[in-house]
C-alpha positions in Angstrom: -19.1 5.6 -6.0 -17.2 4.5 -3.1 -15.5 1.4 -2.4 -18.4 -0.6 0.3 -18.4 -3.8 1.2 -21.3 -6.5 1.1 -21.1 -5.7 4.8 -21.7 -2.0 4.2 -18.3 -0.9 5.2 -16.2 1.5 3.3 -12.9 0.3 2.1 -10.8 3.3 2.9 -7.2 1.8 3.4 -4.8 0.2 0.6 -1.5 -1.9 1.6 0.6 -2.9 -1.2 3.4 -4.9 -0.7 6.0 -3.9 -3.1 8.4 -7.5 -2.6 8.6 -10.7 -0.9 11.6 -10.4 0.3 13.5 -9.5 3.5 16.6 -9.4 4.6 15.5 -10.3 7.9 14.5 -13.4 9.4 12.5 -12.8 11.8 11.2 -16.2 13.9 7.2 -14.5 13.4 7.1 -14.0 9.7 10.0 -15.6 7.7 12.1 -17.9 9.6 13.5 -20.7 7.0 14.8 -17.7 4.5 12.2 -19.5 1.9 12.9 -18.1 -1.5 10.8 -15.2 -3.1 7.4 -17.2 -4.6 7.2 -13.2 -6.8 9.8 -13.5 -9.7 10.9 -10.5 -11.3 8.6 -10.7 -14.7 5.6 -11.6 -12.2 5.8 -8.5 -9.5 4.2 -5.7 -10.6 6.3 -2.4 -11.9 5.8 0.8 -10.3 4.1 2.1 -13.9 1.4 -1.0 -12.9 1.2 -0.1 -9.2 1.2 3.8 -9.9 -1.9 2.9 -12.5 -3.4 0.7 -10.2 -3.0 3.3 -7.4 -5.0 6.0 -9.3 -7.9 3.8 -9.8 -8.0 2.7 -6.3 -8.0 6.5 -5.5 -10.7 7.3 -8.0 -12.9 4.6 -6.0 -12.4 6.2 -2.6 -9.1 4.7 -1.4 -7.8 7.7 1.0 -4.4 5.9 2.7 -1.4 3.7 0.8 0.7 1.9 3.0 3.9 0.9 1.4 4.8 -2.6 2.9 7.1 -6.6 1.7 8.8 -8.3 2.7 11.4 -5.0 2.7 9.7 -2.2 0.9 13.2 -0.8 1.0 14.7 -3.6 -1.2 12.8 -2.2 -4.1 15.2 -0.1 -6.0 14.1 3.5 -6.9 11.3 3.2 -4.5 11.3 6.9 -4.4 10.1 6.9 -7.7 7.2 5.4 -6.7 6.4 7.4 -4.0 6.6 10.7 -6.5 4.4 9.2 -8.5 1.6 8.3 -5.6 2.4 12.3 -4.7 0.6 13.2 -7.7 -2.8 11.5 -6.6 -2.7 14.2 -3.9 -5.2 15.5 -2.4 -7.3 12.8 -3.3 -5.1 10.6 -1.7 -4.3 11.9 1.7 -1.8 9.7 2.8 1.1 7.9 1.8 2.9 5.8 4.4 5.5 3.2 4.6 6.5 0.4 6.8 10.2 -1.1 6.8 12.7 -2.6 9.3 14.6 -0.1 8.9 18.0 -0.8 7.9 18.6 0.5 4.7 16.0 4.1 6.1 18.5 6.3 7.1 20.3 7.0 3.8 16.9 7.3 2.1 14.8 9.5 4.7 15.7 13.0 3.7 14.7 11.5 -0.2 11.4 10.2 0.9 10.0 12.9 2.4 10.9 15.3 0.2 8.8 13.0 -2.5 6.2 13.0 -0.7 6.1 10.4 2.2 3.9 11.1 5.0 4.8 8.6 7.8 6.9 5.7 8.5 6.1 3.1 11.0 9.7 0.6 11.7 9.7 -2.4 13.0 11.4 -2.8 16.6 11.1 -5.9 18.8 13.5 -5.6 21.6 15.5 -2.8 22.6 18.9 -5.7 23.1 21.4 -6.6 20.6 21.7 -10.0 21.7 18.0 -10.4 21.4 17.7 -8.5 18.0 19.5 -11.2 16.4 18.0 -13.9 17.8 14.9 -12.6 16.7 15.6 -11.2 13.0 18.6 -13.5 12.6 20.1 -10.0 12.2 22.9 -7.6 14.3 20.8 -4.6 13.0 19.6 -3.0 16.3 21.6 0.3 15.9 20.6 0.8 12.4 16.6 0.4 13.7 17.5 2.9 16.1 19.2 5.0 13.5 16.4 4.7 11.7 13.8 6.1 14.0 16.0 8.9 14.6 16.0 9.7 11.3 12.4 9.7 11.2 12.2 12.1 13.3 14.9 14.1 12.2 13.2 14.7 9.0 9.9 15.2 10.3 7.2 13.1 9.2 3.8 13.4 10.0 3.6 10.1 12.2 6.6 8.4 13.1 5.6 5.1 14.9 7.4 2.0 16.1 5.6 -1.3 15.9 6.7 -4.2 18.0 5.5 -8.0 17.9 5.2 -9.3 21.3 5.9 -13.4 21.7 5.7 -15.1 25.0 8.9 -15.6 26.4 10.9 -13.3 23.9 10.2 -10.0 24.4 7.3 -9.8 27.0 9.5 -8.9 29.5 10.8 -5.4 27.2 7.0 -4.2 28.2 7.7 -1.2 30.2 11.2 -0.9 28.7 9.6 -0.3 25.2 6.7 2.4 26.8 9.6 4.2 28.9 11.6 4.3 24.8 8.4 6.1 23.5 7.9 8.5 26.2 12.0 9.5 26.0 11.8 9.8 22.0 7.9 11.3 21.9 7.0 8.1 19.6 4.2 6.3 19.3 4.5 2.8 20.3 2.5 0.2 18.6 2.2 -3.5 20.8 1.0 -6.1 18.2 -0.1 -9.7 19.1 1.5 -12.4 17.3 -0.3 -14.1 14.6 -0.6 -17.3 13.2 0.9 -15.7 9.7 5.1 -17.4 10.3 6.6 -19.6 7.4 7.9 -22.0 10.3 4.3 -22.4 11.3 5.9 -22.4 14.9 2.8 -20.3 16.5 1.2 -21.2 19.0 -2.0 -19.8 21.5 0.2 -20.2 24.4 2.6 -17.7 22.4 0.1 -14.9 22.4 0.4 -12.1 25.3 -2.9 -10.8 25.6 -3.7 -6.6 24.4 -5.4 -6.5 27.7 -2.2 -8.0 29.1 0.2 -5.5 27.7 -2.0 -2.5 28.6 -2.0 -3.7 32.4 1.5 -4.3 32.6 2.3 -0.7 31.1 -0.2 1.1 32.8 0.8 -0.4 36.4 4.2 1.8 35.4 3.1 4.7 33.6 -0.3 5.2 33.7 -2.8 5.3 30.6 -5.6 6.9 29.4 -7.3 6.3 26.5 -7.0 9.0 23.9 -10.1 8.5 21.9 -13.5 6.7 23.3 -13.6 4.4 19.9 -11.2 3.1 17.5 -12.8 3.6 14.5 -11.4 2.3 11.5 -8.2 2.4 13.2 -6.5 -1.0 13.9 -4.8 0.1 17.5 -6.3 1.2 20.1 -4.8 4.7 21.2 -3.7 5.6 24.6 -1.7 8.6 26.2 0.4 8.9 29.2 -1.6 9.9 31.8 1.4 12.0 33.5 1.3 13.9 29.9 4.9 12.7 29.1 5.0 12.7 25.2 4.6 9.7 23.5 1.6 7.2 22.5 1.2 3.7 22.9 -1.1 1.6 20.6 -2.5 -1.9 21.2 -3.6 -3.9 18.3 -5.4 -7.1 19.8 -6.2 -8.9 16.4 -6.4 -12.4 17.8 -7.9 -11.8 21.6 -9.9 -8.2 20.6 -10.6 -9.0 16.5 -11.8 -5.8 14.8 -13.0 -7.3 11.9 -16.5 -5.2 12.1 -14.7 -1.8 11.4 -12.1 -3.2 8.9 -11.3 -0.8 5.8 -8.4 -2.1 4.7 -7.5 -4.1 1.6 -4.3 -5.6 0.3 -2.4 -6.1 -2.8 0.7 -8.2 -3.2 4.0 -8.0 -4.9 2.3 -10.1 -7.8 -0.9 -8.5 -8.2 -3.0 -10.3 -6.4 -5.5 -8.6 -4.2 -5.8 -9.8 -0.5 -9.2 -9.6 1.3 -8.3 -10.1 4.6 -4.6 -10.8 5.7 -5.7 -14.4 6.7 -8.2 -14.9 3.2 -7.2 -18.0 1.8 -8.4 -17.2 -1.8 -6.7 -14.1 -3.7 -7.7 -12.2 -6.9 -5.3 -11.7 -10.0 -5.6 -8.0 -10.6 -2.3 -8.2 -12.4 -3.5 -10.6 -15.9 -6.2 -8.5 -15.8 -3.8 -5.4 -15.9 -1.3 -7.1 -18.1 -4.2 -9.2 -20.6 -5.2 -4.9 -22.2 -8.2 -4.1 -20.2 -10.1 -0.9 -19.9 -9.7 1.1 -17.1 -13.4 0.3 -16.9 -13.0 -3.5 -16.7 -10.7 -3.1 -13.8 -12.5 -0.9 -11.8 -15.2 -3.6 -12.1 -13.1 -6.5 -11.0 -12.1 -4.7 -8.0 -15.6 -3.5 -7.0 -16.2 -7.3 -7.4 -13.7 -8.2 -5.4 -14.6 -5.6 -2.9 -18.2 -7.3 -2.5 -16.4 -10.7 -1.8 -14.4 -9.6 1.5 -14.6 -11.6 4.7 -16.7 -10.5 7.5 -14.2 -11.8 10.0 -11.0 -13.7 9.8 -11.3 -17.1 11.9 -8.0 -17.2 13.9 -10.4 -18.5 16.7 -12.6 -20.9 14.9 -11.6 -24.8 15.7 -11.5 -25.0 11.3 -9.1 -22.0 10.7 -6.3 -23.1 7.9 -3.3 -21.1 8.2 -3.0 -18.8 5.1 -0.9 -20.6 2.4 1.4 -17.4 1.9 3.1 -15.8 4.8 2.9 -12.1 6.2 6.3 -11.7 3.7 4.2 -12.5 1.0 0.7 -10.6 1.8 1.9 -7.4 3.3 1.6 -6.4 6.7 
């Protein structure tokens, strides 16, 4: 049977974060360089997560997203991907997110293993502003990177950028005019209350309904599909038809909690309800203590029926998760 909530919603969507670390620092998820909480004998191998990854399959999982920290800092991460290749077809979908800078040398590798799509992170188009915001002078190997993506054709090649009040707000149109030029799609996130420094703030947040107006009073957009779905963006083309997609994913002014299929398991085996759950679920000493396949398949069904309707970003009570979007997997 199917993965299905206690909520009645099928959990379609598995993110596993292969490491908590980053060589980035960016000021939204890991600003104070904290070191890694997952030690090497406590992050799962690639035999665990492959293993782990067929069982999910067998219960319905359809999409891995290969996130950190750095996915890329993994060594031999294509050797995981080949081994997620062989859960094909059942699997439909293997996709990866990273900042980028170590992509271009691997690309041609990964997709010849078997990776589907990439997403990189991009959030500002100017150097000087790149590395005030990863602590990094890295822009020309993002943009390297997306055109490496592209080069080697992937399925999806999509560019996801965090927009802060006061840091990047003004790159609006800049960014949408980038998609349409390179035929990307363009993914305008809202920034959460998920930062090491704990530095966020409401007053930080530009509004999805914000970005969208800003955009669309420069290039025009229509919406692409009349629901989102399961999806977490909402889709919209250029009404022109110049190439290129932008997304909006509102999590914090436009929650879309009631649709959620997604699921997360970290660097150390635990598995992550919601991105902003502040309990977790060791799926690795359960791995590690012998069980049966059969025993594990239970936990996780368990687990499954435990999952938050919501997350409560917006309630007076909410409590910052205790580990950082470095540490969950975005």
């Amino acid at each position: 049977m199917p993965l299905i909530d206690s909520y009645k919603r099928p959990i379609r969507d598995l993110r596993i974060s292969l490491t908590d670390r980053c060589n980035f620092r960016c000021f939204y998820c890991l600003p104070n360089g904290e070191p890694p909480l997952a030690r090497k004998d406590t992050i799962l191998t690639f035999e665990e997560i492959a293993y782990l990854a067929d069982i999910f399959v067998s219960l319905g999982i359809e999409k891995i997203r290969l996130t950190g920290g750095e996915p890329m800092l993994r060594r031999d991460i294509v050797s995981l991907v080949e081994k997620l290749e062989k859960l094909k077809p059942a699997l439909k979908d293997v996709a990866l997110t990273t900042n980028g800078h170590t992509f271009p040398q691997y690309a041609a590798t990964l997709k010849r293993a078997g990776l589907d799509r990439v997403t990189i992170s991009l959030d500002t188009l100017h150097r000087e502003k790149f590395i005030d915001i990863t602590g990094v002078d890295g822009l020309s190997t993002a943009l390297a990177a997306i055109e490496a993506a592209r080069e080697y054709g992937f399925k999806s090649v999509k560019v996801n950028a965090v927009i802060v009040r006061g840091r990047n707000d003004d790159e609006l149109v800049e960014f949408a005019r980038f998609a349409r030029l390179h035929a990307l799609s363009f993914r305008f996130i809202e920034y959460m209350p998920l930062d090491s420094g704990h530095g966020w703030s409401r007053e930080m947040v530009v509004p999805g309904r914000e970005v969208h107006a800003v955009i669309s009073a420069a290039h025009p957009l229509q919406l692409k599909q009349s629901t989102r779905g399961t999806e977490t963006a909402w889709r919209y083309q250029f009404a022109d038809g110049a190439p290129g997609e932008i997304g909006i994913i509102a999590p914090v002014t436009e929650m879309f909690c009631g649709q959620c299929s997604r699921i997360r398991l970290t660097a150390d085996g635990q598995i992550r309800t919601c991105l902003f759950s502040t309990g977790e679920y060791n799926l690795r000493d359960i791995v590690r203590s012998g069980a049966t396949r059969e025993t594990i398949v239970n936990f996780i069904e368990d687990v499954v029926m435990k999952k938050e309707p919501r997350h409560y970003i917006n309630d007076d009570e909410f409590v910052q998760p205790a580990r950082t979007m470095s540490f969950i997997g975005g």
